[in-house]
N, C-alpha and C positions, 0 to 999 in steps of 0.2 A: 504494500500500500504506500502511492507515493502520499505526502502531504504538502502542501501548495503554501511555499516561503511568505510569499505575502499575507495568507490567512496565516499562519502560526503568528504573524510580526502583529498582523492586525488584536489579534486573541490579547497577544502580550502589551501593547497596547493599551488594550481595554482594562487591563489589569493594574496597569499603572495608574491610569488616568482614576480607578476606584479609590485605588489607594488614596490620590490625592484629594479625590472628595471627601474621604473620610477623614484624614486630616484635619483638614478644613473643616469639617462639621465641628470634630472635637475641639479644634483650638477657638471655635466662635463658641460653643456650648460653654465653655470651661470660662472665656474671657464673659461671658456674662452674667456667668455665678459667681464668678470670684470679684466684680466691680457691680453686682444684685442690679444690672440694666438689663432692661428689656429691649427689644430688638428694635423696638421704635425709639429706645434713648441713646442707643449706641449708634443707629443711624444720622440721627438727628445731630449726635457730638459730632461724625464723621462727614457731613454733609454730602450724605448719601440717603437714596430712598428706604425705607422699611424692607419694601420688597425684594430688595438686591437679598437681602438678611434672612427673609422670612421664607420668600420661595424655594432659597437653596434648603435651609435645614426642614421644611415641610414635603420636599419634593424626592420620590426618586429619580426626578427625570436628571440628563445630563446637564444639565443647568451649573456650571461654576462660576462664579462672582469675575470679574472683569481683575485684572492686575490694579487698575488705577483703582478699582472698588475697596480689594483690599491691601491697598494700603494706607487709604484714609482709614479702612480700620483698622490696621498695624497701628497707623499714627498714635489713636485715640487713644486706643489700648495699651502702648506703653510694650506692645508684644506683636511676634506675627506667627501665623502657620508654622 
């Protein structure tokens, strides 16, 4: 059985990019229990929408925040991903 280079790369891929959603979730879960904001106060410090925030950690869709998104959240937060 051959296995087709591109679909292995794509698979692994997709495995990374998980990884780094999960990340991501954790480190915006964790920065808003540990400074007790909610997702609408951490946006609002980082002058960014609620949404960027709230769609990612409510969603399993591929949806990851923009670079510029988080790093007005890094900024806030004093931390990043």
């Amino acid at each position: 059985m051959r296995v087709c280079c591109t679909h292995v790369f794509m698979q692994q891929e997709s495995a990374v990019e998980q990884d780094e959603r999960k990340a991501i979730r954790v480190w915006m879960r964790t920065v808003m229990a540990n400074h007790n904001w909610t997702a609408n106060g951490w946006a609002t410090r980082a002058g960014t929408s609620t949404s960027n925030i709230t769609r990612f950690l409510n969603s399993d869709s591929k949806f990851i925040p923009s670079a510029r998104t988080l790093a007005k959240l890094s900024a806030v937060a004093g931390s990043s991903p």
